[in-house]
N, C-alpha and C positions, 0 to 999 in steps of 0.2 A: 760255816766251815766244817768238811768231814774231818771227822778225829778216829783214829786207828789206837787199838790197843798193838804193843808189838811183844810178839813171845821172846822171850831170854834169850832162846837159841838164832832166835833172828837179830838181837840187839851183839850177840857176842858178834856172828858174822859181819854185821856191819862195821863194828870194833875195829877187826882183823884184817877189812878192807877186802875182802874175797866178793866170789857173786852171790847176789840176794835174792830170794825170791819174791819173783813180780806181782807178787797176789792180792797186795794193796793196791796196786795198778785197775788189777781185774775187779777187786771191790767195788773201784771207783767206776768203770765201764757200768758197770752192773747197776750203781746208784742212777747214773747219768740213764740206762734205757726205761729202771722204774720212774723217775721222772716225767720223764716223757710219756709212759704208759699212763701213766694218772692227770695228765695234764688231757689227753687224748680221750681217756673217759670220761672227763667231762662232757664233751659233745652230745650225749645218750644216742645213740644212732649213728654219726658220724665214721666214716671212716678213712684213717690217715695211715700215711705206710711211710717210714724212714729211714733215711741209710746217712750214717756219718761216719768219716775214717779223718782222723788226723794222721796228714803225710808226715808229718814228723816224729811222732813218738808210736803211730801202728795202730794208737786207741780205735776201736769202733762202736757204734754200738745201732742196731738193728730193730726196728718192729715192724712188721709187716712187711717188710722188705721184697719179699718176693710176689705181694697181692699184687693184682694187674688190675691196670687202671687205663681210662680213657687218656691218650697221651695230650693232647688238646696240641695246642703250639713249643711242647719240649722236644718234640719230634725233629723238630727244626734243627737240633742237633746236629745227628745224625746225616740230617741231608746237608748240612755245613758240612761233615769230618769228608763225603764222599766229594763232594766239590772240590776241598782245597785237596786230595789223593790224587783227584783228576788232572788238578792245577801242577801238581809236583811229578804228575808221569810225561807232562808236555801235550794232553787231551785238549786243555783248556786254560783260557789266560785271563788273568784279572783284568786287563782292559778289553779283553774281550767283549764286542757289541749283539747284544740280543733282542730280536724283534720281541717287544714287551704285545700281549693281544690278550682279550679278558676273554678266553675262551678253552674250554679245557673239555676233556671227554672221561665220561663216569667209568670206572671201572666195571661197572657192572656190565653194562652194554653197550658202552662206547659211547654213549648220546652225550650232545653239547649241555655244556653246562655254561653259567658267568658270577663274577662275582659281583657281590654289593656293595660299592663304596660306603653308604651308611653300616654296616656291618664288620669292617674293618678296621683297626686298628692306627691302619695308615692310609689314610684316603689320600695323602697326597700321591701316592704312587700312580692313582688313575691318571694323573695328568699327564704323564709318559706314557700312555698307551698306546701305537702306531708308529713307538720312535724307538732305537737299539737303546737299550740302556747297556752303560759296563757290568759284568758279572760283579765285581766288585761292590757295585752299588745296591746292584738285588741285593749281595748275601748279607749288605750292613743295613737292607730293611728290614731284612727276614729275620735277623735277629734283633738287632736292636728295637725296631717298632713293631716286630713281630708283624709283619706285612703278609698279607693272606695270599694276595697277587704276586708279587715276590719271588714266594713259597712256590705257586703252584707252576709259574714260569721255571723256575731251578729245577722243581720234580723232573719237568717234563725233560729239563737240560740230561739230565743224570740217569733217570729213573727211580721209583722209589724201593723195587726192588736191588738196585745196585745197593743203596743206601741201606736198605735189613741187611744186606750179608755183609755187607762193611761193619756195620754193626754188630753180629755175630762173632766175625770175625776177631773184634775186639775184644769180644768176653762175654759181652752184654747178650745172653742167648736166650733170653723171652721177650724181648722186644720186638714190637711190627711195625713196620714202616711198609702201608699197604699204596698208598694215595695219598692226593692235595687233599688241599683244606675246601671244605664245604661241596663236600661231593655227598649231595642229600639222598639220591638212590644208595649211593654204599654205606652211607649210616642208617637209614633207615634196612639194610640190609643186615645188619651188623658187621660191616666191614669196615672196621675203625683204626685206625693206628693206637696201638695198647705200650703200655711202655708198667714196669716195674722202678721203684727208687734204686736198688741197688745197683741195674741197669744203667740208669742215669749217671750215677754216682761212676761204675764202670768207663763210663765215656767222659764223662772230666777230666779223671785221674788222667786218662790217656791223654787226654789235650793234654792237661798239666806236666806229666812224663814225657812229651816229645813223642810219645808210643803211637799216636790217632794218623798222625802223617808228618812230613819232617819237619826237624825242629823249627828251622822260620815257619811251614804255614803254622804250628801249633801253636807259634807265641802271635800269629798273626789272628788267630779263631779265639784266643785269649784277651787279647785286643780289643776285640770286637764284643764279645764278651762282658768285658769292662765299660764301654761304652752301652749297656742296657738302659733302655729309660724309663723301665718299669721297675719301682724301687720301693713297692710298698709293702712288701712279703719277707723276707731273710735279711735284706741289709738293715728293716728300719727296726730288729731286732739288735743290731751292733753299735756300738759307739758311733758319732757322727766323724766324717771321714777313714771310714774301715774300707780298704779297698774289696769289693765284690767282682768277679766272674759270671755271670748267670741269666739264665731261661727261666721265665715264667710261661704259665699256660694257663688258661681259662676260655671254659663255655659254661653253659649254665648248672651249676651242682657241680661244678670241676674248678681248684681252683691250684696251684700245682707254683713250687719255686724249684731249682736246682743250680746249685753254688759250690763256687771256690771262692772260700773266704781269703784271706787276708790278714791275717793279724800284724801289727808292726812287729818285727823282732823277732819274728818267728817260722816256720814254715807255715804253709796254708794248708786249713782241711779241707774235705769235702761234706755237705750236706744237700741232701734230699728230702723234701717233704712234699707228697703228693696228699689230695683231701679227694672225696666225695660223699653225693648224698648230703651231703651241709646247703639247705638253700639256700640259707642268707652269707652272701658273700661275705660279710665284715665277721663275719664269725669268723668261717674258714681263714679269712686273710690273719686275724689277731691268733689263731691258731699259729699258724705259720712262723708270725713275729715272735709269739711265747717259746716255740721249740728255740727257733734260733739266738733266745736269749740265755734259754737253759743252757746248750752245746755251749756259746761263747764263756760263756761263765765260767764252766767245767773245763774249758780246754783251755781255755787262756789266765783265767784265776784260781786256778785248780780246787775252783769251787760249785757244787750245783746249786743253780740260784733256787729261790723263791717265785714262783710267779704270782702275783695278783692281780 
């Protein structure tokens, strides 16, 4: 439990019932990012970037926030907030039917590419190949099983440039959303989709605020959100039954969560934690779970835990 000394003139004001100053607040922000700072040096080499804002009382607190990172599968965001924009101007319709084809063209030069069902996430998707799938259904692979095929069918729907300036437009201004997923001439080019935490953390809130597109799609990409089936990064940091919002993303040395928690009784924060350079996955992952046990602690017990 943090313990505050309080000066006289702060205990009189409280007394008198007037305003106080918030600096025990800020103390505690402060403990909550040293925290986190020493949990993340542990790694020796590793490196983790964070952003947490409690929508209810304003707390944040930031490390690395602004490092850019390989976005892996968070990206996928962004190409949701531009879908359901499209769905909300009358562009496009959730039962709308889309020729599903495993065939896609590199950025780089245009040349065909495909993907690999063993390398995927959701292999069951291949099985709709040559058949309309509903938009709807892409965008609850693309998220929730994080479906590479999915993914790279929506890009093509949309564009992935529509998808950065929507993004931009939201706030989120170092984020790229360049291309699909496993496009090996533009990664081996370095043309990767890059994303920042605060970024991330940026494009929640907006889902969460109604701000990303109108309020049914936002509570509808919330939704969807909520239905994630990868649960072993930021939620298995929280009590059992804590409702989660959130993206994960992993390729090899990348292993990445980003959430709207949940608390009962409370409003919801936001949390980001992006990793790299970690190559044993269960490192990065049990990283992940340590942050988001520390934030819950602090933001909900108004205590910063211990990690062991």
């Amino acid at each position: 439990m943090l313990t505050f000394s309080v000066p006289v003139s702060l205990a009189v004001t409280l007394l008198l019932g007037v305003n106080v100053d918030v600096s025990a607040g800020q103390t505690r922000s402060d403990s909550l990012k040293t925290s986190i700072e020493r949990r993340i040096a542990e790694l020796n080499g590793g490196v983790a970037g964070v952003a947490f804002h409690d929508l209810g009382t304003g707390d944040t607190a930031y490390v690395n926030a602004d490092d850019s990172f390989h976005a892996a599968s968070t990206m996928k965001v962004p190409v949701m907030i531009e879908l359901f924009r499209r769905i909300d101007a009358g562009a496009l319709a959730l039962d709308q039917g889309i020729l599903l084809v495993n065939q896609f063209g590199s950025i780089v030069d245009g040349s065909s590419y495909s993907l690999d069902a063993g390398d995927d996430s959701d292999s069951s998707a291949y099985a709709e190949v040559g058949k309309r799938v509903p938009v709807r259904e892409l965008i609850d692979r693309m998220i929730t099983r994080s479906s590479n095929l999915a993914t790279n069918a929506l890009i093509e729907l949309v564009g992935a440039d529509h998808a950065n300036a929507t993004a931009h437009e939201l706030g989120a201004k170092n984020i790229r959303v360049l291309r699909g997923v496993e496009d090996n001439k533009a990664f081996h080019a370095g043309l990767n989709n890059t994303t920042t935490a605060r970024d991330l953390a940026v494009l929640l809130e907006a889902i969460e605020g109604g701000r990303a597109a109108s309020r049914a799609s936002c509570d509808a990409m919330r939704d969807i959100l909520l239905r994630q089936e990868f649960s072993a990064e930021i939620p298995a940091g929280l009590p059992p039954g804590t409702k989660v919002a959130h993206k994960t993303g992993w390729i090899t040395g990348v292993l990445h969560d980003a959430a709207i928690v949940y608390p009962p009784n409370r409003k919801p924060y936001v949390l980001v934690v992006l990793t790299r350079e970690i190559p044993d996955e269960k490192v990065a992952r049990q990283l992940i779970v340590d942050i988001s046990r520390l934030v819950y602690e602090h933001t909900v017990t108004n205590r910063v835990a211990s990690v062991r």
